[in-house]
N, C-alpha and C positions, 0 to 999 in steps of 0.2 A: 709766365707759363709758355708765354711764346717763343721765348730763349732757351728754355728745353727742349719744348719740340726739336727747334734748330738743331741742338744741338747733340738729341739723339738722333734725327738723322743723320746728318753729319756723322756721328760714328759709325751708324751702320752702311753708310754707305763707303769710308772707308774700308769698314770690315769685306767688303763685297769678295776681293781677289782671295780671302784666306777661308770665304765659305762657296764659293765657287761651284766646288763640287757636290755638297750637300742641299747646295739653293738650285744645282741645274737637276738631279734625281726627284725631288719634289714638282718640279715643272713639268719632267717627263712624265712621272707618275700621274699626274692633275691630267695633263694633256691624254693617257692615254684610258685613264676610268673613262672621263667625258667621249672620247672615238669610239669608244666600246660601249657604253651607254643610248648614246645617239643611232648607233649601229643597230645594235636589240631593238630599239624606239622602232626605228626604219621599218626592220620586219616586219614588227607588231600590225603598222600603219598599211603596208603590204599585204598583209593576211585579210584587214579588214577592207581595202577596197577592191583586191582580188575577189571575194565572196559575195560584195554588195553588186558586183556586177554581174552576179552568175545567176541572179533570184529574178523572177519575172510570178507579177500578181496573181496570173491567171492560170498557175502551173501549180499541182500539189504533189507533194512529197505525202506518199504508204510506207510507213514501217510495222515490223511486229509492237505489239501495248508493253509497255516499259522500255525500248531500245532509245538511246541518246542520241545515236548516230548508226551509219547504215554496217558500220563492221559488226554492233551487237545485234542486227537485225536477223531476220531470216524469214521469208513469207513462201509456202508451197504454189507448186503450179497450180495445184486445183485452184486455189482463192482468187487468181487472177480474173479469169470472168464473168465470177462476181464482183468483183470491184467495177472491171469494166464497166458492167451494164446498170451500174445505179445512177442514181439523179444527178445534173449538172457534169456528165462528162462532155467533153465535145463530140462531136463525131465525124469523119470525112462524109465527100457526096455521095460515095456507094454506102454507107452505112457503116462502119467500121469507127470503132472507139478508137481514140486518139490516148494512147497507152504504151507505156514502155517499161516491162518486164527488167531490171538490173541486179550486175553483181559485180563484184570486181575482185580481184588477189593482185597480192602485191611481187614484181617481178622484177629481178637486179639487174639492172643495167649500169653499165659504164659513164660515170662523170666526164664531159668534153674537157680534154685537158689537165684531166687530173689522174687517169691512170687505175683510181678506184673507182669502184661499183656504188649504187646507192639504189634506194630503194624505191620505184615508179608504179602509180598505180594504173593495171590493165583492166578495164571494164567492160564488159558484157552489155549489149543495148540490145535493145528490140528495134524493128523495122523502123518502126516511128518516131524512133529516138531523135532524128535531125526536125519534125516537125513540130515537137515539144521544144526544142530549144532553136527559134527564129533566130539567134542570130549566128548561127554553123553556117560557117563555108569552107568546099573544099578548094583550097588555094591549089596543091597542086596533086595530077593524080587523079584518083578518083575513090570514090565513096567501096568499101568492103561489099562483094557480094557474098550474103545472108545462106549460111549453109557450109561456107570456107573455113579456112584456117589462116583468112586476109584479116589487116587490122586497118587502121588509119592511123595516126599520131598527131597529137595537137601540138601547134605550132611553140608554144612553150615548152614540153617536151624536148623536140625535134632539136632547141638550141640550147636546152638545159644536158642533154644524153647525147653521146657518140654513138653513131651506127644509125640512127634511127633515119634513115635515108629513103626516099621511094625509091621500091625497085630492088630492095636491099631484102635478105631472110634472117631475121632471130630466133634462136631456139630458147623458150622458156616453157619449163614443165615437161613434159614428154610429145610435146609439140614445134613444128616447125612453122613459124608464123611466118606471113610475106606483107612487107608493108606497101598500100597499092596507094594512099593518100598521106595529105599533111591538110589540116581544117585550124580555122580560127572559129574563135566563140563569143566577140568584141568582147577580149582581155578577160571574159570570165575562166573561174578556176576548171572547166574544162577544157583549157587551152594545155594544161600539166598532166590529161592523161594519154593513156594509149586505150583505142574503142577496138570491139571486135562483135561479132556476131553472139549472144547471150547462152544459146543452147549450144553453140560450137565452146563457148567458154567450161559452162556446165562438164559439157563430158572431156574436155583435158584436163580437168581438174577436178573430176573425179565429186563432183559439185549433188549429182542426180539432178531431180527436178527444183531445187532450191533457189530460189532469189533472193536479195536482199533489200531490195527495195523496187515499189513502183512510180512512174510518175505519170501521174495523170495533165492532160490539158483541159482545162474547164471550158464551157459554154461563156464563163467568166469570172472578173474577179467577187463578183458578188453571191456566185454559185457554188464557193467553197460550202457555206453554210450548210446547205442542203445535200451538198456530196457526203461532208462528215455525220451529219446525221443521220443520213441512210446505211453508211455503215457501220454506226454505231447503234443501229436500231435490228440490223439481221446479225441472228444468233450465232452464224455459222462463222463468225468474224471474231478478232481480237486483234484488234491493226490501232495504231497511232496515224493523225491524219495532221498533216502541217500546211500551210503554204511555203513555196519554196522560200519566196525574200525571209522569210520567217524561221525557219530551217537553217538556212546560211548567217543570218544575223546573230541567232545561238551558237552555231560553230565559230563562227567569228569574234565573239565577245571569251567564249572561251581559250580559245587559241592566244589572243592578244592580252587575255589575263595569265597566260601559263608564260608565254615570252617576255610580256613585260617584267613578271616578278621577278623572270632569270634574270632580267638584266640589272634592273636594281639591287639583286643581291651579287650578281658580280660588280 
């Protein structure tokens, strides 16, 4: 048996100069499913620690009862202070709910170095928006004042998009935007958007009084409970109530199941 082996190798590896060409196509081929597999992988792996860093225990996510995510959302102004004012919100020293009214449309901006456009999401906050999320800073610039048609850009953004410059003006919608900051979010997926004032948003886009989502700051992580139950108890409601890490872990498992199955089937 042994002297077979030999000896088909031996022939095959004689053969080697006469299959040359068909044994390096197969090699290319192998080598380049596996870069492009690996590649997909990456993403995947990307989406989910991008998201897991953006979720904080003590912070909850409002949507409208049935929405998955905040594009199939929609919650009217009136409902806002009520949400506000039920149990387990936080509140600052003068008394004011610790809340942030959002919306966002999606607006084409130019790829850095590639000459095409792609598609960047512009989001609407409320005043409070930076004290719901501890870890925003404005790196350079400074923060949108509330009432303009100023925005900020997240620092991911800023190196993903051409143009997006402080100091610089974009025109998206029938608005001229001015970008007066650039903010980090320590690596969470709001480092990828562009922020602007919420009801400055509303009326260039033709929005009315419409949000898509709220976020509330809790008293804490254990006052989710009592938050969602108060507004699952007044009738004047029909809202989905999450925590954030909660929220982002479901976008994230979905996201990583929709890329990874792209890749495996390519």
């Amino acid at each position: 048996l042994s002297s077979q082996v030999r000896a088909v190798t031996a022939m095959n590896l004689r053969n080697l100069p006469q299959r040359a060409t068909s044994s390096a196509v197969a090699v290319v081929g192998v080598a380049g499913v596996t870069l492009v597999l690996v590649a997909v992988l990456s993403i995947a792996e990307g989406f989910r620690a991008a998201l897991e860093l953006s979720g904080s225990e003590d912070v909850a996510i409002v949507l409208r009862s049935g929405s998955t995510d905040e594009l199939t959302s929609g919650l009217q102004q009136g409902i806002v202070p009520v949400i506000a004012d039920a149990a387990g919100v936080a509140r600052q020293p003068d008394g004011a709910p610790v809340v942030s009214p959002e919306l966002y449309v999606v607006v084409d901006v130019p790829i850095r170095g590639k000459g095409s456009a792609a598609n960047a999401p512009l989001r609407g906050v409320g005043p409070l928006a930076a004290s719901i999320r501890r870890e925003l800073r404005i790196v350079e610039g400074r923060m949108f004042q509330p009432g303009t048609s100023e925005v900020i850009v997240g620092d991911g953004a800023a190196q993903q998009y051409e143009g997006l410059v402080v100091g610089r003006t974009v025109r998206w919608g029938t608005t001229t935007w001015t970008i007066v900051g650039r903010f980090t979010d320590g690596g969470g997926v709001a480092e990828s958007e562009i922020w602007s004032d919420a009801r400055v948003l509303q009326q260039a886009y033709k929005r009315g009084s419409l949000f898509q989502s709220l976020r509330v700051r809790l008293q804490s992580p254990a006052a989710l409970v009592a938050f969602r139950d108060a507004l699952a108890a007044d009738p004047r409601l029909s809202v989905r109530v999450e925590r954030e890490t909660t929220f982002y872990a479901e976008q994230s498992a979905f996201l990583r199941s929709l890329v990874t199955s792209a890749g495996w089937a390519i």
